[in-house]
Each structure stands twice: as C-alpha cells, then as structure tokens.
C-alpha positions as CSV (number, residue, x, y, z in Angstrom):
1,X,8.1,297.8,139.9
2,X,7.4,294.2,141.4
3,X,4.3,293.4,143.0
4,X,4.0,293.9,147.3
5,X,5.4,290.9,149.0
6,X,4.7,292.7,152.7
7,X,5.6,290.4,155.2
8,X,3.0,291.0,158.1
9,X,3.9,290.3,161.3
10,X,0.9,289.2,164.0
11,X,-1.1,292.4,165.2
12,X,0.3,293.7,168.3
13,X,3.8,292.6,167.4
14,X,5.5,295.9,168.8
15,X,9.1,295.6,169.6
16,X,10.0,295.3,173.2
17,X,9.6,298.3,175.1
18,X,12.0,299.8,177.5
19,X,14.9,298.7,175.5
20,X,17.5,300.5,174.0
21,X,17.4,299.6,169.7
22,X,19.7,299.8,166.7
23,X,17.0,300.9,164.3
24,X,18.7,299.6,161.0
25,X,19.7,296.5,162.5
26,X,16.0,295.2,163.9
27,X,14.8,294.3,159.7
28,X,16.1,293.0,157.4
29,X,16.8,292.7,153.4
30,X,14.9,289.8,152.4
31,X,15.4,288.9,148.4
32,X,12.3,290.3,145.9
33,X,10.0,291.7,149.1
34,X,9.3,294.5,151.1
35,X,9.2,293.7,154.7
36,X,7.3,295.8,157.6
37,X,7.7,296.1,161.7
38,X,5.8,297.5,163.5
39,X,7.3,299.7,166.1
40,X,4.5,301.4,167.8
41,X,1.0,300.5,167.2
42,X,-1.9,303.1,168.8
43,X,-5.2,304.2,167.6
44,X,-3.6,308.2,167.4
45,X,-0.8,306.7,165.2
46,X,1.8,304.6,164.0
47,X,5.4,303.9,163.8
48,X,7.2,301.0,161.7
49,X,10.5,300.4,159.8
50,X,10.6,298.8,156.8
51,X,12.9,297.5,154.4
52,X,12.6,297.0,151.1
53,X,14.3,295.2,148.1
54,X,15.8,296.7,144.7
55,X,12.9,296.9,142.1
56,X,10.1,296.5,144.8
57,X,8.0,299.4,146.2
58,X,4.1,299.9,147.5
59,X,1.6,301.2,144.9
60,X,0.2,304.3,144.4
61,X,-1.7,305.7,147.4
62,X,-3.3,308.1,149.5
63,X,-3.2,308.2,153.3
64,X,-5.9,310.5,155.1
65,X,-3.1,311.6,157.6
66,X,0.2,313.3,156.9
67,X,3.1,310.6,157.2
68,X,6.7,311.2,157.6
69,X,9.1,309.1,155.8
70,X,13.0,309.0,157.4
71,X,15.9,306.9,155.4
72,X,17.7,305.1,157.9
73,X,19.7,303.1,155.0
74,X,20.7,303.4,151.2
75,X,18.2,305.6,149.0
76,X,14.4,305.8,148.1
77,X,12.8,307.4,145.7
78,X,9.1,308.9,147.1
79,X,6.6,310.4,144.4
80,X,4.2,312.2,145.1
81,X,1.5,314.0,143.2
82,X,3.9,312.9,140.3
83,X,6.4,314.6,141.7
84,X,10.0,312.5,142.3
85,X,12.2,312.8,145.6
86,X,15.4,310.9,146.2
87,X,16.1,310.4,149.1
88,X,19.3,308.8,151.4
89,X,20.3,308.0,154.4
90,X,19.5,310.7,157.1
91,X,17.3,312.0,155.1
92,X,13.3,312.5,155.0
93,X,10.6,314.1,153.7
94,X,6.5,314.7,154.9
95,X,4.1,313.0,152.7
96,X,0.6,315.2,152.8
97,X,-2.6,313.8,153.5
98,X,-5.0,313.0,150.8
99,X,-1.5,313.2,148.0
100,X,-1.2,310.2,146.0
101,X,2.0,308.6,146.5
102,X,4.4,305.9,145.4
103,X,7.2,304.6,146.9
104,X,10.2,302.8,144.8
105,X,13.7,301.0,145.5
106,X,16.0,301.9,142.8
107,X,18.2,300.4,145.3
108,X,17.5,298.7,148.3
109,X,16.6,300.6,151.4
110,X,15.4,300.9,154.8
111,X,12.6,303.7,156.4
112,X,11.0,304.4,159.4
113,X,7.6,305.7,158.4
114,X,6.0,307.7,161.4
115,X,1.7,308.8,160.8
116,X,-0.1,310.8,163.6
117,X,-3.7,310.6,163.4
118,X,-4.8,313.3,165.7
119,X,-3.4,315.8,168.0
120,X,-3.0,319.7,168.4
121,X,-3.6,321.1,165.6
C-alpha cells in the first residue's frame, strides 16, 4: 500500500446545497492518490466521498464513532479487526467504533463514508 496523498480541500468546502448531485461524478480518479470531499460537514457528524487510486488506501485506524462506508464505484477492500470485506458497487458495510481498520484499493474505487457522532441512542 502507497503512502496517503489526501487531497484536502479548504474547511467548510461543502458542496452546494439545494442542488440536485450525481454522487460518482462530483470526484475524481486522480493518478497514485486518494482524494476527499467533503459533503456535509457538522459538529454531530460527517459526510464525504472519496476516491481512491489502485494500490493506495488510509492506514490502520480507529474512529471513536461508528462509520458507514457505501461503494458508489468499482471495489474496496475494508479490514477490520483483521478481518477482510470486499466490497462493490452498491454495496456497504458499518465500521464499529473503537475497531481498527484499514482501507485498501485493489482496484480503484469510489465511497461515500457517512460518521454520526451523537444522536438517539
């Protein structure tokens, strides 16, 4: 797996709001990075898309909140707790709080990830 390239886009760079989106088409593939945007930004949570390159991927982690990963294009492979999912299009899985996780492109793909950080429990 190839070191993070994340391109970061300037905080508060939420797409425009009251307009209708083609999710797969608003990132793109760029060559040898993993790029991030930010669809919803608040302090109870978070959504983005992201796309990522063949042979890149994020490094082991933990999250303190539960996050829900969606393919929206081509397949992932999410491990977690040392576990291995493939994923593809249409598909997604929950990642648990506190679970150490990696995140790999055997092939390129794109995701929404979607992390609540409170609510009714």
């Amino acid at each position: 797996m190839k070191s993070n390239n994340i391109d970061v886009k300037k905080p508060g760079s939420e797409v425009e709001k009251s307009v209708g989106l083609i999710i797969v088409e608003i990132i793109e593939y760029i060559p040898n990075s993993v790029v991030s945007k930010t669809i919803i930004k608040k302090s109870t949570g978070n959504i983005s898309v992201m796309s990522f390159d063949t042979g890149e991927g994020l490094t082991e982690k933990t999250s303190p909140f539960d996050t829900f990963a969606q393919i929206i294009d081509g397949k992932a492979e999410i491990v977690i707790d040392g576990k291995s999912n493939l994923l593809q299009s249409g598909e997604g899985i929950v990642i648990p709080a506190h679970r150490p996780n990696i995140i790999k492109a055997n092939e390129r793909f794109k995701m929404i990830l979607s992390i609540i950080k409170s609510g009714y429990e």
